[in-house]
Structure formats: structure tokens, C-alpha cells
mmCIF file of the N, C-alpha and C atoms, coordinates in Angstrom:
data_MODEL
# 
_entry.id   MODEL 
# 
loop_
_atom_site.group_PDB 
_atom_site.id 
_atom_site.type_symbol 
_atom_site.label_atom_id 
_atom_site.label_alt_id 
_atom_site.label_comp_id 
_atom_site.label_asym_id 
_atom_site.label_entity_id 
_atom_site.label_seq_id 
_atom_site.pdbx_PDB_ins_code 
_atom_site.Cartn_x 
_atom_site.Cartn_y 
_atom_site.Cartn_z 
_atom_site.occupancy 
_atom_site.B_iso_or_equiv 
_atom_site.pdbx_formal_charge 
_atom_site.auth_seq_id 
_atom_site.auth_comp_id 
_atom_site.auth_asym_id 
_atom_site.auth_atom_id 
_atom_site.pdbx_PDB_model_num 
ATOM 1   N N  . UNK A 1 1  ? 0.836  -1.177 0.000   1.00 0.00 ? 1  UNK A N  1 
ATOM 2   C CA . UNK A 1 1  ? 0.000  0.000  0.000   1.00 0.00 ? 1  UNK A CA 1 
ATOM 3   C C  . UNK A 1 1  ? 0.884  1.245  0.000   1.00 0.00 ? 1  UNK A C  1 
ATOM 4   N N  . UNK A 1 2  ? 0.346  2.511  -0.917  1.00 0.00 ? 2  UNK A N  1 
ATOM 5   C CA . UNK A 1 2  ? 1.322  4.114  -0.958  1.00 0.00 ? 2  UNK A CA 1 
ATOM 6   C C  . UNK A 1 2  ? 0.881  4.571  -0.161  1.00 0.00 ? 2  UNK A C  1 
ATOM 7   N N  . UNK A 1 3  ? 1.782  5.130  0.915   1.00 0.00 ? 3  UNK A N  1 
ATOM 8   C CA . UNK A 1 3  ? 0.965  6.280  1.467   1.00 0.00 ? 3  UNK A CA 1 
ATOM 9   C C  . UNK A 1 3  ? 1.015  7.437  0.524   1.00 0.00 ? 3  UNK A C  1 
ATOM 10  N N  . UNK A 1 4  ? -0.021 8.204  0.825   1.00 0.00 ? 4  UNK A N  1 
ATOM 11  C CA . UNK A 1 4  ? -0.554 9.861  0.320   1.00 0.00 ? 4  UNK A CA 1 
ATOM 12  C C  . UNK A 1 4  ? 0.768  10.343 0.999   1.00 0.00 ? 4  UNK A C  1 
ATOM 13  N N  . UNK A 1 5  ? 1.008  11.181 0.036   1.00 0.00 ? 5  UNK A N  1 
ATOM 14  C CA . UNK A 1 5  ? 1.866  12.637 0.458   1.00 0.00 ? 5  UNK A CA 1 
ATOM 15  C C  . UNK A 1 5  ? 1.263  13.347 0.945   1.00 0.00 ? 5  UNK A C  1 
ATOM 16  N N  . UNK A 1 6  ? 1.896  14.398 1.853   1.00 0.00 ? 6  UNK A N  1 
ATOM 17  C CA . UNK A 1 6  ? 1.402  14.943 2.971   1.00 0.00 ? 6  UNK A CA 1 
ATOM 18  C C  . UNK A 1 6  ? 2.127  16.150 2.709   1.00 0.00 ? 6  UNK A C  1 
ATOM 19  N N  . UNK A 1 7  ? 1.382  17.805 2.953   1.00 0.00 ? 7  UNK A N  1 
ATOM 20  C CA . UNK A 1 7  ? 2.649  18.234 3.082   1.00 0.00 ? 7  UNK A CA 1 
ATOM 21  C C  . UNK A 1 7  ? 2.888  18.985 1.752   1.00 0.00 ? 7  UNK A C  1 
ATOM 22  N N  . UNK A 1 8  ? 3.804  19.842 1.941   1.00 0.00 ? 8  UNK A N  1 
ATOM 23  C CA . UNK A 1 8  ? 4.962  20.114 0.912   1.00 0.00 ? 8  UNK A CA 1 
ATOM 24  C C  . UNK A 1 8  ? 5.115  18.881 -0.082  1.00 0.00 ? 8  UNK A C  1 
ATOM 25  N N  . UNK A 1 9  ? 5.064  17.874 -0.064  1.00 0.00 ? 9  UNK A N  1 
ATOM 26  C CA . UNK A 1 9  ? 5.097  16.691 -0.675  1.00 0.00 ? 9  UNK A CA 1 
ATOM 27  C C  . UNK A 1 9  ? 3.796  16.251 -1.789  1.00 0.00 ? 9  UNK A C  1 
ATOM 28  N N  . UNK A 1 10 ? 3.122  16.877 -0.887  1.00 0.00 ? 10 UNK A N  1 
ATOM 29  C CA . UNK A 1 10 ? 2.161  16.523 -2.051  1.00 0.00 ? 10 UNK A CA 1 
ATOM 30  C C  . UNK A 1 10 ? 1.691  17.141 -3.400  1.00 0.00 ? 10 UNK A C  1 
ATOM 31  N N  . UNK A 1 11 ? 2.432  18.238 -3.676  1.00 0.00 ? 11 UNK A N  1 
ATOM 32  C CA . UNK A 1 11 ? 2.585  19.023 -4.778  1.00 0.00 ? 11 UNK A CA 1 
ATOM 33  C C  . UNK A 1 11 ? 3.713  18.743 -5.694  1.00 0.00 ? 11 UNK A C  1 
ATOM 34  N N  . UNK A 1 12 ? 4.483  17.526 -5.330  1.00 0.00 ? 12 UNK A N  1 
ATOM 35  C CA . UNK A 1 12 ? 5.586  17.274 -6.233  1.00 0.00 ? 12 UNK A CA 1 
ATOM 36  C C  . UNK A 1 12 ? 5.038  16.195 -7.181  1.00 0.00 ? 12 UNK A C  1 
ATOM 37  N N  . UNK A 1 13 ? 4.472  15.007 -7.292  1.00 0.00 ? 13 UNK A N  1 
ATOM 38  C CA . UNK A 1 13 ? 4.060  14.979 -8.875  1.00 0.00 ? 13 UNK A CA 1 
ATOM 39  C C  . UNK A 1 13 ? 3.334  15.946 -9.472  1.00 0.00 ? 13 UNK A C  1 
ATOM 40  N N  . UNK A 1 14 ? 2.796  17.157 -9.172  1.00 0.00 ? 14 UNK A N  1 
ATOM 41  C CA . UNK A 1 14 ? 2.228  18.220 -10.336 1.00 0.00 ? 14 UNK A CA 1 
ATOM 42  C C  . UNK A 1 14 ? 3.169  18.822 -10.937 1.00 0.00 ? 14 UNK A C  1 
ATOM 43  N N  . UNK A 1 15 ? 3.829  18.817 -9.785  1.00 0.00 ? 15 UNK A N  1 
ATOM 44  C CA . UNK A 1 15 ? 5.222  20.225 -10.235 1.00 0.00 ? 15 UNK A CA 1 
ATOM 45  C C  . UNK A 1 15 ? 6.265  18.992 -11.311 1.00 0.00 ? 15 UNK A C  1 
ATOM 46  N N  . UNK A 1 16 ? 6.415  18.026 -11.188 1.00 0.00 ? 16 UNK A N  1 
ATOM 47  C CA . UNK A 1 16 ? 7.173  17.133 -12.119 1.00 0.00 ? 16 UNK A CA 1 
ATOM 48  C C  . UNK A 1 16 ? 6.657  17.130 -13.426 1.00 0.00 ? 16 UNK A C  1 
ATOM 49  N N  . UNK A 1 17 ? 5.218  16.355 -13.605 1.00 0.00 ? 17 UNK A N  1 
ATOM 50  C CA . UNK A 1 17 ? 4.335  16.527 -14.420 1.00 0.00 ? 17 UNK A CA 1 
ATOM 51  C C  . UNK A 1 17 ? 4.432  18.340 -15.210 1.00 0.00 ? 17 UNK A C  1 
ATOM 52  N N  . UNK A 1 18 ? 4.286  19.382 -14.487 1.00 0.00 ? 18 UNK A N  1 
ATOM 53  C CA . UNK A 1 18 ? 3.993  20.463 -15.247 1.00 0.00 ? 18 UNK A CA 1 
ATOM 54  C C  . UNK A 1 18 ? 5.389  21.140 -15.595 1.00 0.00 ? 18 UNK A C  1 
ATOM 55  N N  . UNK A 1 19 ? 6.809  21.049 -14.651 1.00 0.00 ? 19 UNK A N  1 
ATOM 56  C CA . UNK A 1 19 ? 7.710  21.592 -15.238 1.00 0.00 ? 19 UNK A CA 1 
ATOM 57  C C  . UNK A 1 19 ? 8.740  21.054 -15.976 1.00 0.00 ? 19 UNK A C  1 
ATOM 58  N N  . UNK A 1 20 ? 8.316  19.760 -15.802 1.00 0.00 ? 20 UNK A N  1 
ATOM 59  C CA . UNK A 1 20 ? 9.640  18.505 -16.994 1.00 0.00 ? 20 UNK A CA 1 
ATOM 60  C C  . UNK A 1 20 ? 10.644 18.094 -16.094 1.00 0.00 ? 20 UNK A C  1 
ATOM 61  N N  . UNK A 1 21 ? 10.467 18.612 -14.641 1.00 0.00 ? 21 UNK A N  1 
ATOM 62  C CA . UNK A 1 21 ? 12.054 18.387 -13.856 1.00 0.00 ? 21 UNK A CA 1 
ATOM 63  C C  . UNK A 1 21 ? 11.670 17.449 -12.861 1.00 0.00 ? 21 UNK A C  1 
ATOM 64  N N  . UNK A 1 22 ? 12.441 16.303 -12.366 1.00 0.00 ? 22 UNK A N  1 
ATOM 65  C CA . UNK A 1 22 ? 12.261 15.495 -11.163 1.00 0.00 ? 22 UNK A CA 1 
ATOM 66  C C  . UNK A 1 22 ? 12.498 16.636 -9.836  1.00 0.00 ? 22 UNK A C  1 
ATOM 67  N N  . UNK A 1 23 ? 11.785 16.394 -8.844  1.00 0.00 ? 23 UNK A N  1 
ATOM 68  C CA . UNK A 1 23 ? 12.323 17.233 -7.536  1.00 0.00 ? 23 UNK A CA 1 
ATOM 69  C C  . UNK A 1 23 ? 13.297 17.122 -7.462  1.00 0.00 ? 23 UNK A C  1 
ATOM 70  N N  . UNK A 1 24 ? 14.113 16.187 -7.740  1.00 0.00 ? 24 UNK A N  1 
ATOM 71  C CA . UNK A 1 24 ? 15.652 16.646 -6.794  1.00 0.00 ? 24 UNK A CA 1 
ATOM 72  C C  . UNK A 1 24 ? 16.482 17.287 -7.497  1.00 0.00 ? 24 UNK A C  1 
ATOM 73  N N  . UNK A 1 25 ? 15.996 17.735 -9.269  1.00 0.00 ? 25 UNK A N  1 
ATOM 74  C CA . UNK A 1 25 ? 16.826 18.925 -9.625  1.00 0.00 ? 25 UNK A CA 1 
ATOM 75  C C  . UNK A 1 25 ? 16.205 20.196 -9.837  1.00 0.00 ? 25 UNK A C  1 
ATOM 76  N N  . UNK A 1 26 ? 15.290 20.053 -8.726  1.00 0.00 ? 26 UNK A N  1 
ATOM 77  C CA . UNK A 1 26 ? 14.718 21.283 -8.214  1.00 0.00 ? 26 UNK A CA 1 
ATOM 78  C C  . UNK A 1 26 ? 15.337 21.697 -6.739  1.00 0.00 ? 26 UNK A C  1 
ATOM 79  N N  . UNK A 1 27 ? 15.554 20.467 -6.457  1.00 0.00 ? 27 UNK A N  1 
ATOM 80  C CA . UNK A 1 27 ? 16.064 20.831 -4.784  1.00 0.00 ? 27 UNK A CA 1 
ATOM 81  C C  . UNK A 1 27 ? 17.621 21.410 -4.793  1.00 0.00 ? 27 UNK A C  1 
ATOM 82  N N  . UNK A 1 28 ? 18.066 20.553 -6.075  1.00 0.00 ? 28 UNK A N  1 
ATOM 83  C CA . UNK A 1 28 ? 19.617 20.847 -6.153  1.00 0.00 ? 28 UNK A CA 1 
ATOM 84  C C  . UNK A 1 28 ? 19.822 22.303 -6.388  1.00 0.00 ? 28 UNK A C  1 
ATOM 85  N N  . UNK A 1 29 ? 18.573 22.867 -7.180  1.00 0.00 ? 29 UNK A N  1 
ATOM 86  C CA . UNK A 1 29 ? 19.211 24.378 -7.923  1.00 0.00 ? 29 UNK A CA 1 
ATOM 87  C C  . UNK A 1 29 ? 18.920 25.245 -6.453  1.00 0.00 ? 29 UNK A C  1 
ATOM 88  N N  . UNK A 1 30 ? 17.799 24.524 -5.509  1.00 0.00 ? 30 UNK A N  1 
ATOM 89  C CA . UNK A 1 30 ? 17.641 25.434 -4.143  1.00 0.00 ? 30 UNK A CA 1 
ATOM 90  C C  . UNK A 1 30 ? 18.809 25.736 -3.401  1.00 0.00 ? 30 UNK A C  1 
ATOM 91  N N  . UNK A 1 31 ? 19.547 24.622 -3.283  1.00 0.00 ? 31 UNK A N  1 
ATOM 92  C CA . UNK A 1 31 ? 20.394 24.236 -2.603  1.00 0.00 ? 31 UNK A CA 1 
ATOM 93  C C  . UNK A 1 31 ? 22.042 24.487 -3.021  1.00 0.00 ? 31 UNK A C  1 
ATOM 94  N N  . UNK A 1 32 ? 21.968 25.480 -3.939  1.00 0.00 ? 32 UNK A N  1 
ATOM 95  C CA . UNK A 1 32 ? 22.987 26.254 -5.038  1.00 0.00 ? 32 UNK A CA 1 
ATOM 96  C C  . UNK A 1 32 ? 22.617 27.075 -4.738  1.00 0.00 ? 32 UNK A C  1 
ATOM 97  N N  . UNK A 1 33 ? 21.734 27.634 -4.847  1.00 0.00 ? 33 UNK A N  1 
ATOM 98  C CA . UNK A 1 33 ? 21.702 29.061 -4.419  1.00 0.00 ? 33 UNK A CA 1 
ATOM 99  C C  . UNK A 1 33 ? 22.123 29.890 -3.345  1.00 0.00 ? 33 UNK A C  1 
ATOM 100 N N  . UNK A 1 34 ? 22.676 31.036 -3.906  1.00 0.00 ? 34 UNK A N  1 
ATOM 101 C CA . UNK A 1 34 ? 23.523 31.945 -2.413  1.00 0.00 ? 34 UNK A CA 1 
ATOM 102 C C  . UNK A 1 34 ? 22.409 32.254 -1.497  1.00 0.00 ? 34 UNK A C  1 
ATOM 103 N N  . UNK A 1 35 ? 20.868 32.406 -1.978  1.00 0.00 ? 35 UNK A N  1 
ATOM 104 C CA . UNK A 1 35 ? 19.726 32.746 -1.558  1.00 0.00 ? 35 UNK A CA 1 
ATOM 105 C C  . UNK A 1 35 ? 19.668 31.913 -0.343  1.00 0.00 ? 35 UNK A C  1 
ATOM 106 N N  . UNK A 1 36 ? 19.084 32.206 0.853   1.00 0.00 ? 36 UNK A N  1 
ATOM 107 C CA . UNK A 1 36 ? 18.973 31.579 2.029   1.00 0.00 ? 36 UNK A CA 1 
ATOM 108 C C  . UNK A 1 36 ? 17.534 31.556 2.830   1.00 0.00 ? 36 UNK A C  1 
ATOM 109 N N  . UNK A 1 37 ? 16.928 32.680 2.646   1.00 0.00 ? 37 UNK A N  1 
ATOM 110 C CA . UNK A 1 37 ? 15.525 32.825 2.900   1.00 0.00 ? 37 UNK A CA 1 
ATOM 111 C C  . UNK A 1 37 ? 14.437 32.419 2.066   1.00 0.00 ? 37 UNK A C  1 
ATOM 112 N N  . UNK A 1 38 ? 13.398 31.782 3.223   1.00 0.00 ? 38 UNK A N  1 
ATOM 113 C CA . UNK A 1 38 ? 12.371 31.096 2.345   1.00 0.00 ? 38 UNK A CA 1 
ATOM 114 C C  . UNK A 1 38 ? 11.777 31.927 1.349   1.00 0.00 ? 38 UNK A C  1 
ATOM 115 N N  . UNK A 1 39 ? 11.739 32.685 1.405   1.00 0.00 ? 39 UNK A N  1 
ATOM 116 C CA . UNK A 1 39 ? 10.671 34.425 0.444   1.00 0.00 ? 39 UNK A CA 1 
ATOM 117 C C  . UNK A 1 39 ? 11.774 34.344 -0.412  1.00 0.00 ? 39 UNK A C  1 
ATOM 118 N N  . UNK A 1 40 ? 13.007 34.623 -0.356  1.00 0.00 ? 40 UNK A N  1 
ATOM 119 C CA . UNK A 1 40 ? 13.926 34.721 -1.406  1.00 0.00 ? 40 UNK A CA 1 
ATOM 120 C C  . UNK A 1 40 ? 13.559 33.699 -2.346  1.00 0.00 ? 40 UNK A C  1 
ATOM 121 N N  . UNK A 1 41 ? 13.980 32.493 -1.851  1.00 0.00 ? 41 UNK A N  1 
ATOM 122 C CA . UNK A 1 41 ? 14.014 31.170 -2.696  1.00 0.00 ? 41 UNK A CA 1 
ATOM 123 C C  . UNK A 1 41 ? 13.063 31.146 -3.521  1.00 0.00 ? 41 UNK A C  1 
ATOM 124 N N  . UNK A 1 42 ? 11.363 31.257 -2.755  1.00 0.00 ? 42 UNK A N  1 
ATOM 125 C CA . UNK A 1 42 ? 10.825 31.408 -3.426  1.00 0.00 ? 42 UNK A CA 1 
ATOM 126 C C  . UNK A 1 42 ? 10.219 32.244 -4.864  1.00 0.00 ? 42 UNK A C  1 
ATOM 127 N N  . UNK A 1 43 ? 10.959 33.512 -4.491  1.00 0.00 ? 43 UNK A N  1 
ATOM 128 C CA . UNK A 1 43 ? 10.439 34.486 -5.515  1.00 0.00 ? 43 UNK A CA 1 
ATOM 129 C C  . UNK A 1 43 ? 11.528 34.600 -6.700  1.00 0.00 ? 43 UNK A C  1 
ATOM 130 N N  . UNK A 1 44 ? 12.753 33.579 -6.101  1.00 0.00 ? 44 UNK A N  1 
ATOM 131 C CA . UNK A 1 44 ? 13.945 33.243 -7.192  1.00 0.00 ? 44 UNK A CA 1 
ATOM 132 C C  . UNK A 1 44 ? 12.888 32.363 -8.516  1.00 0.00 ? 44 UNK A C  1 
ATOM 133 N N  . UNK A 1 45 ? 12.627 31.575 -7.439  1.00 0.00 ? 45 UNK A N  1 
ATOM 134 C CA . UNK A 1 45 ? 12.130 30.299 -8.309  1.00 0.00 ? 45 UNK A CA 1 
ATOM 135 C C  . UNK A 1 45 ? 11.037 30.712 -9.572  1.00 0.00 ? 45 UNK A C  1 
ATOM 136 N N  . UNK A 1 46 ? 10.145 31.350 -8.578  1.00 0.00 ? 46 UNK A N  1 
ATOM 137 C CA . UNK A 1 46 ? 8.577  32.284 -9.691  1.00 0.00 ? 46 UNK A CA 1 
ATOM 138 C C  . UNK A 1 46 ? 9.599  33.010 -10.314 1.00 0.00 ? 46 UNK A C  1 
ATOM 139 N N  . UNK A 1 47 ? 10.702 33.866 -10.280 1.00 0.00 ? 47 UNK A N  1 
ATOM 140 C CA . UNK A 1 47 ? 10.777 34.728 -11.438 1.00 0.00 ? 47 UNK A CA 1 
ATOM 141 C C  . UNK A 1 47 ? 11.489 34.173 -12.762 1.00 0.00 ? 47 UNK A C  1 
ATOM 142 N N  . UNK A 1 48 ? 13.185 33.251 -12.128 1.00 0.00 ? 48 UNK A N  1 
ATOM 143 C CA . UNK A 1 48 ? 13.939 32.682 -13.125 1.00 0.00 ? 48 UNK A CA 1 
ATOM 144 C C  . UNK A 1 48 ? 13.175 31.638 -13.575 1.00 0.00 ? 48 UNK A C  1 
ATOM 145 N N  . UNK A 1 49 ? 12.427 30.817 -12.723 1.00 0.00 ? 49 UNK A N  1 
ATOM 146 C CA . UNK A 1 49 ? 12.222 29.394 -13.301 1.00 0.00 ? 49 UNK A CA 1 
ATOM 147 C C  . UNK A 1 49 ? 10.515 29.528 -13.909 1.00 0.00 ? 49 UNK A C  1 
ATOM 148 N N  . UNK A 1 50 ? 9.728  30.283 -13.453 1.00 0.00 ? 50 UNK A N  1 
ATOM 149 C CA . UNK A 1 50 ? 7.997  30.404 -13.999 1.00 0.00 ? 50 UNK A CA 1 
ATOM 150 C C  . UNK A 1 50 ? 7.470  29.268 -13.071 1.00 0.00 ? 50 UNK A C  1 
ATOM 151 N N  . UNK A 1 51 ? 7.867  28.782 -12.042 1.00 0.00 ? 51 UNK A N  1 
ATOM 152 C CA . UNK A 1 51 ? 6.974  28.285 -10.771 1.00 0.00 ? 51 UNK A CA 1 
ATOM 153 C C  . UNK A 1 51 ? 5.868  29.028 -10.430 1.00 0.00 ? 51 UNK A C  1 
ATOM 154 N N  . UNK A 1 52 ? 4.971  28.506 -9.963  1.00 0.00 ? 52 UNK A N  1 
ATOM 155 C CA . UNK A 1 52 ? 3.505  29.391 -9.498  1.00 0.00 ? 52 UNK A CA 1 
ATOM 156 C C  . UNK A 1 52 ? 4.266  29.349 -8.312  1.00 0.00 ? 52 UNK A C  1 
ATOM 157 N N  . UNK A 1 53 ? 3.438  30.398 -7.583  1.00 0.00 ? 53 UNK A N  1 
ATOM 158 C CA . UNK A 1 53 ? 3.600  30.699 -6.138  1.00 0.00 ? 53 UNK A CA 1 
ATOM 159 C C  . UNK A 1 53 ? 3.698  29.023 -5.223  1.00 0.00 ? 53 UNK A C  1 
ATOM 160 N N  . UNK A 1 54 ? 2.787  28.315 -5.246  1.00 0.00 ? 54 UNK A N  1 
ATOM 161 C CA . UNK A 1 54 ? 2.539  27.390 -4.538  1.00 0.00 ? 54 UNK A CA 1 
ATOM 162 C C  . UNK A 1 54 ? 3.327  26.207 -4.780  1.00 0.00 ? 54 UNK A C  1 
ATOM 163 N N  . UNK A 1 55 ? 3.692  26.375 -6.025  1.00 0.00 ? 55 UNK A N  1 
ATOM 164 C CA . UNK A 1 55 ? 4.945  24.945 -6.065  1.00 0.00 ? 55 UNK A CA 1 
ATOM 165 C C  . UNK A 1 55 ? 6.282  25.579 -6.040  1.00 0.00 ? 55 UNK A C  1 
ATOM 166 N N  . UNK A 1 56 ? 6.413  26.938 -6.061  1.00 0.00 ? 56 UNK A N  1 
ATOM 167 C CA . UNK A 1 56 ? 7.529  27.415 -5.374  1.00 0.00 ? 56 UNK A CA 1 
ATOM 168 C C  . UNK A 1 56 ? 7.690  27.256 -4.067  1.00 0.00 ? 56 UNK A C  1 
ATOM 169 N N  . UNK A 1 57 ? 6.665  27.380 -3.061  1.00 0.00 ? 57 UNK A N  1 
ATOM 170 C CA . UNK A 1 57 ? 6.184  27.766 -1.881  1.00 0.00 ? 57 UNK A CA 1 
ATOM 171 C C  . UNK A 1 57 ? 6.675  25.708 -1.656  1.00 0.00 ? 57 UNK A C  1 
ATOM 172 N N  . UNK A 1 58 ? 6.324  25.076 -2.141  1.00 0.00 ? 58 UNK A N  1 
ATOM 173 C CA . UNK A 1 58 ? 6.229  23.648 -1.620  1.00 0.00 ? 58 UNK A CA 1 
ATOM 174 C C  . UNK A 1 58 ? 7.585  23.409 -1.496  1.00 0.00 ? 58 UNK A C  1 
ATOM 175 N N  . UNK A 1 59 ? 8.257  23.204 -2.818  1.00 0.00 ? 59 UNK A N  1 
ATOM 176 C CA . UNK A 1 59 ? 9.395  22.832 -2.907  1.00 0.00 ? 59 UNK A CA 1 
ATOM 177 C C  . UNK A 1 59 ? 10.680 23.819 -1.897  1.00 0.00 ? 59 UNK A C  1 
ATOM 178 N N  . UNK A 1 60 ? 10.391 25.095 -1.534  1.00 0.00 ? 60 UNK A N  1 
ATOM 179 C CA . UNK A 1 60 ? 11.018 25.588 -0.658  1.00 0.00 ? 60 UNK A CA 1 
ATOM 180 C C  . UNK A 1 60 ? 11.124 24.610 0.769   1.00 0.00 ? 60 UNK A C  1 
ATOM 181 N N  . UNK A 1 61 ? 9.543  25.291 0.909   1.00 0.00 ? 61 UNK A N  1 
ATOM 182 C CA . UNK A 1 61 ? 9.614  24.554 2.263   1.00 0.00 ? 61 UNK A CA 1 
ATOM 183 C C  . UNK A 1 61 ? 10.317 23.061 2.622   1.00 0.00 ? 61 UNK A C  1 
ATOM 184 N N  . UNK A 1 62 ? 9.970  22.038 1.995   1.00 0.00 ? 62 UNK A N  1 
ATOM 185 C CA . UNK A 1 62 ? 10.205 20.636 1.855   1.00 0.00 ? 62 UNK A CA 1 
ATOM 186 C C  . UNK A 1 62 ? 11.829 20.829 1.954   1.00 0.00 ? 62 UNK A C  1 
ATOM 187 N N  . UNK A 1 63 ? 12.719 21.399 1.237   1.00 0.00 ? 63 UNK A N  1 
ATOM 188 C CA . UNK A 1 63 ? 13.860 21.784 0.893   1.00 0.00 ? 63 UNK A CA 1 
ATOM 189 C C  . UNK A 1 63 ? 14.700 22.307 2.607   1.00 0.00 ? 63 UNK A C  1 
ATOM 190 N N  . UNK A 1 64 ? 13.793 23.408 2.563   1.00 0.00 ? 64 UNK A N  1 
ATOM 191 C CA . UNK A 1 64 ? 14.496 23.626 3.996   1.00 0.00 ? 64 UNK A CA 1 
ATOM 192 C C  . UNK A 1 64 ? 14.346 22.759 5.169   1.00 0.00 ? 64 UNK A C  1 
ATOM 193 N N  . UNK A 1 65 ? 13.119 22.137 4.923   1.00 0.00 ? 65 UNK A N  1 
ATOM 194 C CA . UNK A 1 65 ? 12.998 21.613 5.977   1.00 0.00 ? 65 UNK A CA 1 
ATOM 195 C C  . UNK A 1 65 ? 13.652 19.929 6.103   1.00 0.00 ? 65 UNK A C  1 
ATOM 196 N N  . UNK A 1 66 ? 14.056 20.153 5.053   1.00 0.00 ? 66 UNK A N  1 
ATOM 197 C CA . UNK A 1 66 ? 15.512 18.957 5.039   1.00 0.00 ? 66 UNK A CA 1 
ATOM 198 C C  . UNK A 1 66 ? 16.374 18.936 5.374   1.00 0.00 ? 66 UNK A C  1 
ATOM 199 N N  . UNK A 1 67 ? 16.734 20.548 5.131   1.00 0.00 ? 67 UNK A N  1 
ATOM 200 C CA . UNK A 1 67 ? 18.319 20.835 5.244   1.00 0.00 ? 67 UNK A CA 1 
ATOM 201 C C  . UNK A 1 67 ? 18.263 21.039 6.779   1.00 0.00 ? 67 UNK A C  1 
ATOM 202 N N  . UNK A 1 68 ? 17.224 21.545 7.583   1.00 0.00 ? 68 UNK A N  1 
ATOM 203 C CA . UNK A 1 68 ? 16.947 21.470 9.264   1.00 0.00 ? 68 UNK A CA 1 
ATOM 204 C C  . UNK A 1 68 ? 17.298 20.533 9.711   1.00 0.00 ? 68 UNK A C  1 
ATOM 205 N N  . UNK A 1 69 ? 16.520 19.510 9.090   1.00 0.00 ? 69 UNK A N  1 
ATOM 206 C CA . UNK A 1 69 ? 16.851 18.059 9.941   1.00 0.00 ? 69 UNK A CA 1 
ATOM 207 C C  . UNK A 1 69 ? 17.422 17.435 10.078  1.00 0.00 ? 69 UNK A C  1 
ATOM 208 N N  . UNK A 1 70 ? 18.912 17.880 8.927   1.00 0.00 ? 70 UNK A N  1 
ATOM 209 C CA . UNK A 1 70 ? 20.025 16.972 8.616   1.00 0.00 ? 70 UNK A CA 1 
ATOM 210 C C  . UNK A 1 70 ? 21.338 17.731 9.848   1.00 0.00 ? 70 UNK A C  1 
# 
């Protein structure tokens, strides 16, 4: 049985599906960046990359909140 994504998580098959990229070379370009704040990251992402607010907003969060826990 899958579990449901939860979360920040659960917007990553749309965002795969709609921008051609697997998450983790979405996470990688986060995680390159000199940018450090969640608002930054995000409004990097909507301007260079054409992310909507909300799968910018996902993939941030999810992102940082990786790099927290590690």
C-alpha cells in the first residue's frame, strides 16, 4: 500500500508533471543558491524558473525543511 503525500510533498508529482524536472533537480538548484531565505528562494524560483507561487512555496519549504533536519 502508498501512502498519500502529505505536506509540501504533495505538490511534487504536479510540479514534475507540469515543469519537466524530477524534484531533486529542483532541490539541487535550491540548494545552489547563495539565496537563504524562504521568500527569497521562493520568488527566485517564480521569477527565473515560472513556478507558481505554490509549487515554489512547496518545494522551498520541503527543501528547507531537510536541510533542518540533517
Amino acid at each position: 500500500m502508498t501512502a498519500t503525500a502529505k505536506g509540501p510533498a504533495s505538490y511534487f508529482p504536479s510540479i514534475e508533471k507540469k515543469y519537466g524536472r524530477p524534484i531533486a533537480e529542483w532541490q539541487a538548484l535550491i540548494e545552489a543558491s547563495p539565496l537563504t531565505k524562504h521568500m527569497e528562494l521562493v520568488n527566485w524560483l517564480k521569477a527565473e524558473h515560472g513556478l507558481g507561487h505554490g509549487h515554489a512555496n512547496a518545494l522551498v519549504a520541503h527543501t528547507l525543511a531537510e536541510r533542518a533536519a540533517d
